[in-house]
C-alpha positions in Angstrom: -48.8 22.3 4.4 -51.3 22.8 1.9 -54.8 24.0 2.8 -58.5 25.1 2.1 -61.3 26.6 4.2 -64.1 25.0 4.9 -66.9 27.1 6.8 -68.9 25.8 10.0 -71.5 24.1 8.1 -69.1 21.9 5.6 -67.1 21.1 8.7 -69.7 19.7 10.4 -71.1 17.5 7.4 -67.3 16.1 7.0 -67.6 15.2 11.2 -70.9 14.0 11.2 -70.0 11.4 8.0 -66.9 10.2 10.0 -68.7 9.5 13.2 -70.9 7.2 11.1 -68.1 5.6 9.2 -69.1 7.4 6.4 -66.9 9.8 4.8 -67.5 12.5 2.0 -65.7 10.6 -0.8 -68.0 7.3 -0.1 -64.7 5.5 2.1 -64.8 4.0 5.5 -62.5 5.3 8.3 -59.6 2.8 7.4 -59.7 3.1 3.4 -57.0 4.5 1.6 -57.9 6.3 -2.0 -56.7 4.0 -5.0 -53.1 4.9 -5.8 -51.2 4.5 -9.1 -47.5 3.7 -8.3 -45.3 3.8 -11.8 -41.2 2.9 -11.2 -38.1 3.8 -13.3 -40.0 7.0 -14.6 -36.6 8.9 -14.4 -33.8 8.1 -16.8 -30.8 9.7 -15.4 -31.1 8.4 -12.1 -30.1 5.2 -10.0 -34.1 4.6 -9.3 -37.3 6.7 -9.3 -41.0 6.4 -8.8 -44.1 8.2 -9.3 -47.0 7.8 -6.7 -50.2 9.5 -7.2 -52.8 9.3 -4.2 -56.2 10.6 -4.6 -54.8 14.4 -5.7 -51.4 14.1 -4.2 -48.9 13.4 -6.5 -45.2 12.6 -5.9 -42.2 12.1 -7.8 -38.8 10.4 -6.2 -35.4 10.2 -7.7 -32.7 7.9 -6.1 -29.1 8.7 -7.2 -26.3 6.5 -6.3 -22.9 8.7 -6.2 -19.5 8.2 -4.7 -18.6 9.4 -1.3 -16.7 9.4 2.0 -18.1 7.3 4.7 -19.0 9.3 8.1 -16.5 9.0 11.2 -18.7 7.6 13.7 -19.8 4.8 10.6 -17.0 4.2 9.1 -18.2 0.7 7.3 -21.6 1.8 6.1 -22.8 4.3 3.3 -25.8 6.2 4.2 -28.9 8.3 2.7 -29.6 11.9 1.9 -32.9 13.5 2.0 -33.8 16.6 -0.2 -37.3 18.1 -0.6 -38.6 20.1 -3.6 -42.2 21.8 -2.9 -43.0 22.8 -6.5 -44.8 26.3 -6.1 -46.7 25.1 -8.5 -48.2 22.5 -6.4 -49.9 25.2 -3.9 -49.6 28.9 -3.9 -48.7 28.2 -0.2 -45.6 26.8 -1.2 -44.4 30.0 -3.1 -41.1 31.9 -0.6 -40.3 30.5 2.3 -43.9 28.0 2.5 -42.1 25.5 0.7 -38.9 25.5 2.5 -40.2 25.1 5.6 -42.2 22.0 4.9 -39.6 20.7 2.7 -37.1 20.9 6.1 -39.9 19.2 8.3 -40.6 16.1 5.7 -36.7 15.5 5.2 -35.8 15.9 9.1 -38.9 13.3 9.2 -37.7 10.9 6.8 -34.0 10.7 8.3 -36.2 9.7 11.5 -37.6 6.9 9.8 -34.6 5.9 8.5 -32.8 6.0 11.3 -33.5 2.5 12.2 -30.7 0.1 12.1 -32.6 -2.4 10.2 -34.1 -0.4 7.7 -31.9 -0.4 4.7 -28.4 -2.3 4.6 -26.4 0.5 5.0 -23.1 -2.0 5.3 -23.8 -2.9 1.6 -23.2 0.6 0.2 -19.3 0.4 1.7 -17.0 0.3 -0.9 -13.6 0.8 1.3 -13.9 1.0 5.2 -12.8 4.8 6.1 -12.3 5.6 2.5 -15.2 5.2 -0.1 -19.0 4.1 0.1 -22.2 4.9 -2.0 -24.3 7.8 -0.7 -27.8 7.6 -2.0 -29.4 10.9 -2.9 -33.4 10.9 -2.2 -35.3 13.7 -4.1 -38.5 14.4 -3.6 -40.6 16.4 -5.5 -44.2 17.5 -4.9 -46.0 18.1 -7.3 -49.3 18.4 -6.3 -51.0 18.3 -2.7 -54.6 16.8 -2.0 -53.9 15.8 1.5 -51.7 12.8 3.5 -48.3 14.2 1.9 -46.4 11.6 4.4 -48.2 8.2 3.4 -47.6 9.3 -0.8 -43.8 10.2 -0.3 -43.5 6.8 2.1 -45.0 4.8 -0.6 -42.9 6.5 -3.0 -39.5 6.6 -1.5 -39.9 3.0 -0.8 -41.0 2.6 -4.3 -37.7 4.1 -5.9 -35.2 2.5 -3.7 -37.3 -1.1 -4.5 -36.2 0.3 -8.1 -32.8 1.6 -7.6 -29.4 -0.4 -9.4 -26.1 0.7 -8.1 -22.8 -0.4 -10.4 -21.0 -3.3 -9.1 -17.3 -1.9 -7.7 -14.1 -4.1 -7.5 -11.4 -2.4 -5.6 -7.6 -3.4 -7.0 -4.7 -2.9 -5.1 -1.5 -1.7 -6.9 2.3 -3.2 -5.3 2.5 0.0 -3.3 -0.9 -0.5 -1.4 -2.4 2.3 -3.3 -6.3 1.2 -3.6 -8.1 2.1 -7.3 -11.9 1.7 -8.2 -13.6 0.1 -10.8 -17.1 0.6 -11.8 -18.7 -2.5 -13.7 -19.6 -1.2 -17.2 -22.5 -3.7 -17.7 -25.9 -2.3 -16.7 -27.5 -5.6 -15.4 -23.8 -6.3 -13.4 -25.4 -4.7 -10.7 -26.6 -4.0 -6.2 -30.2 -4.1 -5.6 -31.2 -2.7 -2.1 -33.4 -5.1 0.0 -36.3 -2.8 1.1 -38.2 -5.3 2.9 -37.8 -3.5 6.2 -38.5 0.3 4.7 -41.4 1.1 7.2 -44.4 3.1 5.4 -45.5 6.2 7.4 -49.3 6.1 7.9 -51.2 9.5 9.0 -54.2 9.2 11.4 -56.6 12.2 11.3 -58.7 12.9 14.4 -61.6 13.9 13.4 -64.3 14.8 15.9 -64.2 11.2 18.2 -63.1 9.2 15.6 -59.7 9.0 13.4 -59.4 8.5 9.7 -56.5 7.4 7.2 -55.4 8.9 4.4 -57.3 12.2 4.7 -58.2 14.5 2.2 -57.4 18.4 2.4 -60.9 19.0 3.8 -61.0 16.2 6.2 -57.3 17.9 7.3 -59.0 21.1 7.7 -61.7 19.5 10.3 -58.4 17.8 12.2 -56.8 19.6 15.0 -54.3 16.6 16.1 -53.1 13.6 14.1 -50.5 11.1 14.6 -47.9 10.1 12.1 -46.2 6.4 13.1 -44.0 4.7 10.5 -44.6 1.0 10.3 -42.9 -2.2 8.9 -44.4 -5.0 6.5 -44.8 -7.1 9.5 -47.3 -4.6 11.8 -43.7 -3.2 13.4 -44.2 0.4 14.9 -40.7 1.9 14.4 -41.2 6.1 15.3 -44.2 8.3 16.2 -45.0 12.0 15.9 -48.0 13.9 16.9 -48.8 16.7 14.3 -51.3 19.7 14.7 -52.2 21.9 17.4 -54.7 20.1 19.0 -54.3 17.4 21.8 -54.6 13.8 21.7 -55.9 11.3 24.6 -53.9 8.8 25.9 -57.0 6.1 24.9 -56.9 7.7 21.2 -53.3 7.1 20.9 -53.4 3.4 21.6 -56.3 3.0 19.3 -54.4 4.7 16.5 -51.7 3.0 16.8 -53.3 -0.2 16.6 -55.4 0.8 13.5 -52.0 2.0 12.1 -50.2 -1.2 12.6 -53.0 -2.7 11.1 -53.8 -0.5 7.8 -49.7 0.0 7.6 -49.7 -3.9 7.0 -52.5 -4.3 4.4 -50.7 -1.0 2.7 -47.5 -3.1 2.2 -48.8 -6.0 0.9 -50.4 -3.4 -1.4 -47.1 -1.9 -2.4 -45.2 -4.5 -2.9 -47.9 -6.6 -5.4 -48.0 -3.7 -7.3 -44.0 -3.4 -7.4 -43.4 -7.2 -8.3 -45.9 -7.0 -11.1 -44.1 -4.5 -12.7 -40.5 -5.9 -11.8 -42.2 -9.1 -13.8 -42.7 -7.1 -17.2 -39.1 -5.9 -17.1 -38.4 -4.0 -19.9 -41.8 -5.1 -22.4 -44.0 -2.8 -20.4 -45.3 0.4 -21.4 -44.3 3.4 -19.7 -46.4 6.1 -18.8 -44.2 8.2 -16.8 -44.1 11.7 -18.8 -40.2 11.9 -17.9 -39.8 8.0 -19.3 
């Protein structure tokens, strides 16, 4: 995870502002940076998204391909995680920095997803046992300022919102042999219902008090923070404690309340954002640099 070093002095102002609600950017405990969300900033992929977040900044590319369905779900397709730390986002990230990271926000992300009701996964079966759409979720970081879990949330769920997979018909021959047919018109096509993609919001302790969406320096005054992924309705669907420090049992109820509550206000957020853009369809202007 990216980092800097504050000395005793600069950790202590950072403190001192949170205990009063007061933090060194001019937010409140429970405020979130302003964060631009662009979609369909790829063009050879099924969906993507762009989310910058204060200095975080995060590219997601969703492809739809072809594959087998797995044993144990034989009638469902399923998703793929894969993590790029661009070296040029930190020098921390250059040999195996990036790796590592890149392992622990995938392994996180199939966590989150692992929730029955999270995506449709029945919808991505083409042919029980035989064929099914696989979705392929890149992630790329491009640049880290702090709470790399809430900007790849917002921006997973982002691309998926904006992901189109090709209608299939299967036709059966007299012999029983099944072929596949890919629609050839662009619009002819799935949309995923994301409404139950949870968000993943980060709470920082800091001192006696906990903030969201912290910046590299408040991360560097944080020993312990929790990491919950939540649901449009205030549902808390995983946990994870991050961090070397400890965390009362009294702090963890509180963040998790303030989480449910924050998560909640940062979907309606999301998906305002998403349906005004939806609404411009192809007349709006696109800023993405990879458009």
């Amino acid at each position: 995870m990216a980092s800097v070093v504050l000395s005793e002095a600069e950790k202590l102002y950072v403190v001192h502002g949170v205990q009063e609600d007061l933090r060194v950017d001019g937010r409140g405990c429970e405020d979130y940076r302003c964060a631009e969300v662009e979609t369909d900033v790829v063009s050879n992929t099924s969906g993507s998204a762009r989310v910058k977040l204060g200095h975080t900044d995060i590219l997601v590319g969703v492809k739809a391909e072809m594959g087998t369905p797995k044993l144990e779900k034989p009638d469902e397709g399923y998703l793929e995680f894969f993590v790029d730390c661009s070296a040029n986002a930190t020098p921390e990230f250059e040999g195996r920095g990036g790796e590592e990271l890149g392992t622990e926000i995938a392994n996180t992300f199939y966590r989150v997803f692992s929730s029955e009701s999270c995506v449709d996964l029945k919808s991505l079966c083409i042919n029980p046992r035989q064929h099914c759409w696989v979705l392929y979720v890149d992630v790329l970081l491009l640049e880290c300022g702090g709470n790399l879990f809430d900007a790849i949330s917002l921006a997973v769920k982002a691309a998926l919102f904006n992901t189109r997979i090709p209608k299939v018909r299967v036709l059966e021959d007299e012999e029983g042999s099944k072929e596949i047919e890919l629609s050839d018109d662009p619009y002819d096509c799935i949309r995923l219902n994301v409404d139950n993609v949870p968000c993943i919001v980060t709470l920082s302790k800091i001192g006696y008090r906990h903030v969201v969406d912290a910046t590299l320096q408040e991360e560097a005054c944080s020993l312990a923070s929790l990491l919950i992924s939540v649901t449009n309705k205030g549902t808390l669907t995983s946990m994870k404690k991050m961090g070397k420090g400890s965390l009362d049992p009294e702090s963890i109820f509180e963040m998790m309340e303030t989480g449910k509550r924050v998560g909640k206000s940062l979907h309606i957020a999301l998906q305002k954002i998403l349906e005004e853009e939806e609404s411009l369809g192809t007349s709006r202007q696109k800023v993405g640099f990879l458009g």
